[in-house]
MARTORTI-642173 format. One record per residue: residue number from 0; x, y, z of N, C-alpha, C in turn; residue in three letters; chain. Coordinates in nm, 3 decimals. Layout:
REM residues N
(NUM; (X; Y; Z); (X; Y; Z); (X; Y; Z); 'ALA'; 'A')
...
END
This chain:
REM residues 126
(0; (-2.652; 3.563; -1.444); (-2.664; 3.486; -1.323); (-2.668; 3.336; -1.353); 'UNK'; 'A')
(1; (-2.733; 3.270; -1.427); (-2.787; 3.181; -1.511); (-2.583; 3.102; -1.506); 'UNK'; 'A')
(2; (-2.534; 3.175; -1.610); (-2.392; 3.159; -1.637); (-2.330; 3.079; -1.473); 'UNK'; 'A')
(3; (-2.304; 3.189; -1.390); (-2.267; 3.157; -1.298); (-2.268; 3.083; -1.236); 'UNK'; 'A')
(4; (-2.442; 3.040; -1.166); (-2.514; 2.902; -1.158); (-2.413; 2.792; -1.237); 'UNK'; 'A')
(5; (-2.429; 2.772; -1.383); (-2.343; 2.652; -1.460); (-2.286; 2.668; -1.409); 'UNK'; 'A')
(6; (-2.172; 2.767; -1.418); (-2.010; 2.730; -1.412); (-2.000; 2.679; -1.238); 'UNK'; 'A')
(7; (-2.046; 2.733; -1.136); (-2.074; 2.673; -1.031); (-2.071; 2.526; -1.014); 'UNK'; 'A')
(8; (-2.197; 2.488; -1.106); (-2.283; 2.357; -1.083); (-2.140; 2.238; -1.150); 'UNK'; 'A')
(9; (-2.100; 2.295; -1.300); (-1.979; 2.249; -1.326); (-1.823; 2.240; -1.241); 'UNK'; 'A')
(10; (-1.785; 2.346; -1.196); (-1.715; 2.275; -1.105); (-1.698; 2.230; -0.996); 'UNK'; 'A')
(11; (-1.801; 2.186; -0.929); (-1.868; 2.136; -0.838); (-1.899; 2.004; -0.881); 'UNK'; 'A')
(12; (-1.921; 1.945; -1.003); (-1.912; 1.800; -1.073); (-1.788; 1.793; -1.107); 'UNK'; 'A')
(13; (-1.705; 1.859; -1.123); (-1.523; 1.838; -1.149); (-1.459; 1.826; -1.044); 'UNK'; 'A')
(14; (-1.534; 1.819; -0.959); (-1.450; 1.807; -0.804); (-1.498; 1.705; -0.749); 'UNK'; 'A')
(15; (-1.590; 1.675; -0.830); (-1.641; 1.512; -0.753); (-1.590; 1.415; -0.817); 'UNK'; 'A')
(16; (-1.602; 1.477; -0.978); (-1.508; 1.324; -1.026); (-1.359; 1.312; -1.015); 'UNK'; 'A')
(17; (-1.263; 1.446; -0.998); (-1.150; 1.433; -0.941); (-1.165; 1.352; -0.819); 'UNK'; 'A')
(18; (-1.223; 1.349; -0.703); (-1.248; 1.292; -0.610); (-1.266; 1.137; -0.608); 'UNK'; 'A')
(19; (-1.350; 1.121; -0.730); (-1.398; 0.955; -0.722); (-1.304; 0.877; -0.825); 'UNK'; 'A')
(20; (-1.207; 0.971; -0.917); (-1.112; 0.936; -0.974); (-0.971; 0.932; -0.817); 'UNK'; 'A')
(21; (-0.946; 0.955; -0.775); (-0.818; 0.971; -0.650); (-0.879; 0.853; -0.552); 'UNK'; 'A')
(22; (-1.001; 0.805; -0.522); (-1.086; 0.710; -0.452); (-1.035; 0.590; -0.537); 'UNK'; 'A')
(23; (-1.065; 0.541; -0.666); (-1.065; 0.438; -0.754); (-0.920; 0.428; -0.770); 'UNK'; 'A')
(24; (-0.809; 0.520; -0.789); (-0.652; 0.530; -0.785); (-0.576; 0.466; -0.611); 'UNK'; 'A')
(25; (-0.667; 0.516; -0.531); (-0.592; 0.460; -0.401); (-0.634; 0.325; -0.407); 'UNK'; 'A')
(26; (-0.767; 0.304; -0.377); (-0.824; 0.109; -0.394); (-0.760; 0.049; -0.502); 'UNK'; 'A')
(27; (-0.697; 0.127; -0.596); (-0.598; -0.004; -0.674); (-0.502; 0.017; -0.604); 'UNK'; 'A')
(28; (-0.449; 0.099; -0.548); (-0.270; 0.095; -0.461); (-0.315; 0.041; -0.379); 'UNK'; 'A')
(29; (-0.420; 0.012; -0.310); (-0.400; -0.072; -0.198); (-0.416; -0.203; -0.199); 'UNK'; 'A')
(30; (-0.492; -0.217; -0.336); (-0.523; -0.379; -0.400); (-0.352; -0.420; -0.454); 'UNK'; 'A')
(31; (-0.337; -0.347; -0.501); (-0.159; -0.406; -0.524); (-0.059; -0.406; -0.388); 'UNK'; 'A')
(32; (-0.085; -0.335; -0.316); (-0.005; -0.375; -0.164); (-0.060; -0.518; -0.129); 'UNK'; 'A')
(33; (-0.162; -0.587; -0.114); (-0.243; -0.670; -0.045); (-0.196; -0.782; -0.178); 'UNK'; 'A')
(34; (-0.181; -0.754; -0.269); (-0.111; -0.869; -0.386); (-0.016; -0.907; -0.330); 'UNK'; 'A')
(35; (0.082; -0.735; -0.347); (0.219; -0.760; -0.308); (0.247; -0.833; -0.223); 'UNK'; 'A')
(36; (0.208; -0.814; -0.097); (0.225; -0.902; 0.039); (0.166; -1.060; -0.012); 'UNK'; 'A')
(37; (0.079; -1.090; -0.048); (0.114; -1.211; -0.097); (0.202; -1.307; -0.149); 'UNK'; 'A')
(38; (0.229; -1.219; -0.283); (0.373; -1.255; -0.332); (0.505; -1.228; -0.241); 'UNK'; 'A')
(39; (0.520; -1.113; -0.127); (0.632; -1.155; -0.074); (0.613; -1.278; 0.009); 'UNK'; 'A')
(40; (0.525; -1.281; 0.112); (0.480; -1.395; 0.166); (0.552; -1.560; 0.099); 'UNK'; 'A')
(41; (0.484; -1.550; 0.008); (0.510; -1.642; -0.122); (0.642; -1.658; -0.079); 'UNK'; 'A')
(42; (0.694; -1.594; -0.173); (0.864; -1.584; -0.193); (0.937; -1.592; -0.077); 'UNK'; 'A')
(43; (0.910; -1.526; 0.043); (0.998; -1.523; 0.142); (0.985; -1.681; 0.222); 'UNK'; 'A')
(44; (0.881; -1.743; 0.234); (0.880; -1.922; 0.248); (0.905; -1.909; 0.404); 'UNK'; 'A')
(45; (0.943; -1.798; 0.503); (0.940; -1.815; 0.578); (0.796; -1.713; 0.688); 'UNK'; 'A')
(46; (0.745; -1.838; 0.744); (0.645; -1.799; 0.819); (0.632; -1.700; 0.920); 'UNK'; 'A')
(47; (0.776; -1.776; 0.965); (0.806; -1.686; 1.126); (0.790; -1.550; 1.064); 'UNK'; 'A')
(48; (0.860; -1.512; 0.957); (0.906; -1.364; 0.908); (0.806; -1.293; 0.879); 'UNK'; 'A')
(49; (0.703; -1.361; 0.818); (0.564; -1.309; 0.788); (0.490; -1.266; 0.887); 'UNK'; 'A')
(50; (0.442; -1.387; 1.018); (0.389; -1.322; 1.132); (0.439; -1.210; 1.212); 'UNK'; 'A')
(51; (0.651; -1.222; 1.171); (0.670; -1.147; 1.299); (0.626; -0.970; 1.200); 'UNK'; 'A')
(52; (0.578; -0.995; 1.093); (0.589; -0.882; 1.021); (0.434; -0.805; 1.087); 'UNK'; 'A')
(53; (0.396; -0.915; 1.071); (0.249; -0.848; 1.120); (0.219; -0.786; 1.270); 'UNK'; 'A')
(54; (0.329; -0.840; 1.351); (0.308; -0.821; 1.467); (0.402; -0.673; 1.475); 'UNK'; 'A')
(55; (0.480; -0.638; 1.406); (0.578; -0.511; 1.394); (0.497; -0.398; 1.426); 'UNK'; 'A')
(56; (0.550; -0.327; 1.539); (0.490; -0.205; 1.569); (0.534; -0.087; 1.482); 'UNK'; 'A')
(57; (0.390; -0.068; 1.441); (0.426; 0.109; 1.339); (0.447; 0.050; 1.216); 'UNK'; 'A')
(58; (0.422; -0.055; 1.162); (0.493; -0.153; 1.028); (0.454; -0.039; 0.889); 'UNK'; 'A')
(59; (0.359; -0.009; 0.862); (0.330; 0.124; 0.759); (0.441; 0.209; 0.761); 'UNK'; 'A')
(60; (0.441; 0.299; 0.882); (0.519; 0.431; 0.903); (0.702; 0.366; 0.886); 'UNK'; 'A')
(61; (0.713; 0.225; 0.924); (0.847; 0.194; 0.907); (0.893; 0.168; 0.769); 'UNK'; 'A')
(62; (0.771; 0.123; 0.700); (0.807; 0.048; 0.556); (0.862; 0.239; 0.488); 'UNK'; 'A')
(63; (0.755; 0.309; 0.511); (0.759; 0.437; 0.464); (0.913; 0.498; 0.456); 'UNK'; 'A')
(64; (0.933; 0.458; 0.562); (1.085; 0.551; 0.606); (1.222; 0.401; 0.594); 'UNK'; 'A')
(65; (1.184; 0.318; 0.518); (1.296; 0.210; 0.527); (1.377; 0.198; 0.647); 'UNK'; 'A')
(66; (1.260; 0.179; 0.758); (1.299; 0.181; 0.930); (1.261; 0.024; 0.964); 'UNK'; 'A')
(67; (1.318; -0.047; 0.911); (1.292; -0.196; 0.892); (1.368; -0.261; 0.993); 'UNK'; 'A')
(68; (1.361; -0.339; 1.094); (1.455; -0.473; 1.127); (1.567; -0.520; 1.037); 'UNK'; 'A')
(69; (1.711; -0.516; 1.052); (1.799; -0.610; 0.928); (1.705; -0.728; 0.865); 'UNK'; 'A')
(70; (1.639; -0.772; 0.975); (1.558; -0.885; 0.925); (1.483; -0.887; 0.842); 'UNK'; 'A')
(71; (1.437; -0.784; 0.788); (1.314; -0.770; 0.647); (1.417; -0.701; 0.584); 'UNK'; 'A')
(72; (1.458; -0.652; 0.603); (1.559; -0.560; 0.456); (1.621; -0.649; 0.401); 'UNK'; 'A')
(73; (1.687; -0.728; 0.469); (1.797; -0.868; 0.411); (1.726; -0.918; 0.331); 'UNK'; 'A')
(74; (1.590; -0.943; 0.331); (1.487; -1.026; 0.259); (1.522; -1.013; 0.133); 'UNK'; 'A')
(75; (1.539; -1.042; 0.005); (1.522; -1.010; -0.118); (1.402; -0.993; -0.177); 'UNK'; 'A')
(76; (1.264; -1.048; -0.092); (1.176; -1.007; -0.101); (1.091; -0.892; -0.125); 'UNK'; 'A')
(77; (1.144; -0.856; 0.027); (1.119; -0.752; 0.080); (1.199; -0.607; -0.002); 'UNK'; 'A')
(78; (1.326; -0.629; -0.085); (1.394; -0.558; -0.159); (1.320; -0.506; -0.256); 'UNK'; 'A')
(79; (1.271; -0.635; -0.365); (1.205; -0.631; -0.474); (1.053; -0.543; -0.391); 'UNK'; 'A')
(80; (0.959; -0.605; -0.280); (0.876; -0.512; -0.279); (0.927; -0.336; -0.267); 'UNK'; 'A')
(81; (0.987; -0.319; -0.200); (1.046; -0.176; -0.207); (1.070; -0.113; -0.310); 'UNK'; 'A')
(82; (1.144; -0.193; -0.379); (1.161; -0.117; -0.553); (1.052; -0.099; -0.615); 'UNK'; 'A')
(83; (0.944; -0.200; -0.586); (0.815; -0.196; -0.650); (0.756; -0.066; -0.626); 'UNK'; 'A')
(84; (0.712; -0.021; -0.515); (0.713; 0.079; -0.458); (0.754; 0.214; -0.517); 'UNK'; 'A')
(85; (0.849; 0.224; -0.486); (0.944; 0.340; -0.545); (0.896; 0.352; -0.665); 'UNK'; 'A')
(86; (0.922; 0.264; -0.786); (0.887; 0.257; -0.945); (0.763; 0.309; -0.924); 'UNK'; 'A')
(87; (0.642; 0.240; -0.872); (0.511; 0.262; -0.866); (0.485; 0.429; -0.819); 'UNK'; 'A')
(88; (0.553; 0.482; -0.681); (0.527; 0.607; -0.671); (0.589; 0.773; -0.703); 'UNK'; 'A')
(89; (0.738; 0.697; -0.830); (0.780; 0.801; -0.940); (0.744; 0.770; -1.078); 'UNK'; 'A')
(90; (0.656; 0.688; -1.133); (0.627; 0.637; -1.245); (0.741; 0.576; -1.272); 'UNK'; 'A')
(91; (0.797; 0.509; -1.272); (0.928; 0.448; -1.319); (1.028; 0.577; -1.309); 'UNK'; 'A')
(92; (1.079; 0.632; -1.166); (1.146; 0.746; -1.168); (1.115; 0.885; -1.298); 'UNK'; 'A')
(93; (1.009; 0.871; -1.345); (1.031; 0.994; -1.452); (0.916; 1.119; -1.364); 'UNK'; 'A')
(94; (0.888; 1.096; -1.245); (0.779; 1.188; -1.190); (0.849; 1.231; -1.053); 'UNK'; 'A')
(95; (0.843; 1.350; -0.995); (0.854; 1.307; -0.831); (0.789; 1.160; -0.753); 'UNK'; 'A')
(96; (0.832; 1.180; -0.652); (0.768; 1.107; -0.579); (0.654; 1.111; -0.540); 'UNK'; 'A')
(97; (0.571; 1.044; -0.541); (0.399; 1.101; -0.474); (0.442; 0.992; -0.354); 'UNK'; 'A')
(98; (0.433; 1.046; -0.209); (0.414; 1.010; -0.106); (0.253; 0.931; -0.104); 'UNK'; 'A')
(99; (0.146; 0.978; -0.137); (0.034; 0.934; -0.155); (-0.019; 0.796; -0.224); 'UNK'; 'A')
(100; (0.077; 0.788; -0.319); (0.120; 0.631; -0.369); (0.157; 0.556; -0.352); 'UNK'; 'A')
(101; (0.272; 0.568; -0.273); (0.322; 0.444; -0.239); (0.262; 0.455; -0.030); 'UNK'; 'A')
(102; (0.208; 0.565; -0.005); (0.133; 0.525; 0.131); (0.007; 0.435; 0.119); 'UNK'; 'A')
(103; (-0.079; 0.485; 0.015); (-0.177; 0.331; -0.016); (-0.121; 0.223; -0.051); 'UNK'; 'A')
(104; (0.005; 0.171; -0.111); (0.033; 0.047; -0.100); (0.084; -0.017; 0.013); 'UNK'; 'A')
(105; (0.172; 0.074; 0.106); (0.199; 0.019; 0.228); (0.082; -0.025; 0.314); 'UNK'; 'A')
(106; (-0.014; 0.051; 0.283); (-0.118; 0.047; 0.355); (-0.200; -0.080; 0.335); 'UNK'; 'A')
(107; (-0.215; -0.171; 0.228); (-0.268; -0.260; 0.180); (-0.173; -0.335; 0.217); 'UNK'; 'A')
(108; (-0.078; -0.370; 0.171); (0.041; -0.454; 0.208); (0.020; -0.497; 0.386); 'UNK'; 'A')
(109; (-0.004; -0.367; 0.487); (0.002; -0.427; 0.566); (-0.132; -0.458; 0.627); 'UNK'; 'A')
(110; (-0.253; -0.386; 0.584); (-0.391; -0.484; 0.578); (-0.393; -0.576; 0.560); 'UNK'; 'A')
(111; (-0.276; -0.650; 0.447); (-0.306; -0.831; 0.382); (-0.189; -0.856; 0.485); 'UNK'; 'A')
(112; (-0.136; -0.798; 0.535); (-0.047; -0.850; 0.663); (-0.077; -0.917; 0.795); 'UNK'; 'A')
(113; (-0.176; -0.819; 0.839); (-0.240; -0.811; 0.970); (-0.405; -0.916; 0.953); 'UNK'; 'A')
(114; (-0.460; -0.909; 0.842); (-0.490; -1.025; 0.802); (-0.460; -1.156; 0.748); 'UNK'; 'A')
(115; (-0.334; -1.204; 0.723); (-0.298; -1.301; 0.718); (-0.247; -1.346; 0.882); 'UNK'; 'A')
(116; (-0.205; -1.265; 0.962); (-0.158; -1.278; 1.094); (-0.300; -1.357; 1.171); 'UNK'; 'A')
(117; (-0.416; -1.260; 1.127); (-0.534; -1.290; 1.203); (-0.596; -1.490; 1.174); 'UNK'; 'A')
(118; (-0.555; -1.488; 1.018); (-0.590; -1.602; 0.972); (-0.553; -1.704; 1.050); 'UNK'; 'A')
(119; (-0.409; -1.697; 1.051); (-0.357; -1.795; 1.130); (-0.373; -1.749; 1.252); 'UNK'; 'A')
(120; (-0.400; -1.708; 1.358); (-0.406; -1.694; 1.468); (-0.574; -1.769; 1.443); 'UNK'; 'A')
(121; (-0.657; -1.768; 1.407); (-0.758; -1.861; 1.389); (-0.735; -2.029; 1.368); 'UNK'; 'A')
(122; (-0.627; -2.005; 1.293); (-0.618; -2.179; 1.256); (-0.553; -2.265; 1.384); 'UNK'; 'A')
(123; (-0.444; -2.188; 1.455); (-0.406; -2.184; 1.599); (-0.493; -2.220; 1.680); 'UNK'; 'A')
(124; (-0.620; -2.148; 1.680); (-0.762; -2.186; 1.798); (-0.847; -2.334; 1.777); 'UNK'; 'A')
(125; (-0.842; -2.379; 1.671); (-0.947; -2.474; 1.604); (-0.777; -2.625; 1.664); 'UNK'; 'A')
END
């Protein structure tokens, strides 16, 4: 009985640190989306393109499905983030795809989106 108990109690601690390991793996994909968007920001030099990005309805679920405006795809920015992406959620193509990977970076990407939108919509009020 004793046995059982352990092996219980053990994988029941293997499922937590799988857990808090997949927790610590998404908060870096989403810390590199929220980079990323910086650096496209950066690079793309245009403002309009940035706000109108933030204001894009469904902007996650579109980045997901490369359901973009011509207007962000044309970007070369916006190219290079995509590839980033891709690389990031096949390991450099040598893995499937994990959908789960590159959805936390979109996801950050457009957190530092919708917060940079908010920023300036503050600097607008003052």
């Amino acid at each position: 009985m004793k046995i059982l108990t352990q092996a219980r109690e053990t994988k029941t601690h293997l499922a937590l640190a799988a857990d808090l390991h997949n927790r610590k793996l998404n908060d870096i994909r989403e810390r590199q989306g929220r980079k990323r968007f910086s650096k496209w920001a950066h690079d793309t030099r245009d403002s309009n393109l940035v706000s109108r990005f933030a204001k894009l309805e469904g902007a996650k679920a579109r980045l997901a499905s490369d359901d973009l405006p011509d207007e962000f795809l044309c970007c070369a920015a916006m190219q290079d983030f995509i590839g980033f992406v891709d690389r990031e959620a096949s390991a450099n193509w040598t893995a499937v795809y994990d959908t789960a990977t590159a959805d936390a970076i979109y996801s950050g990407f457009v957190t530092a989106a919708l917060a940079a939108a908010g920023e300036d919509l503050d600097k607008d009020a003052t």
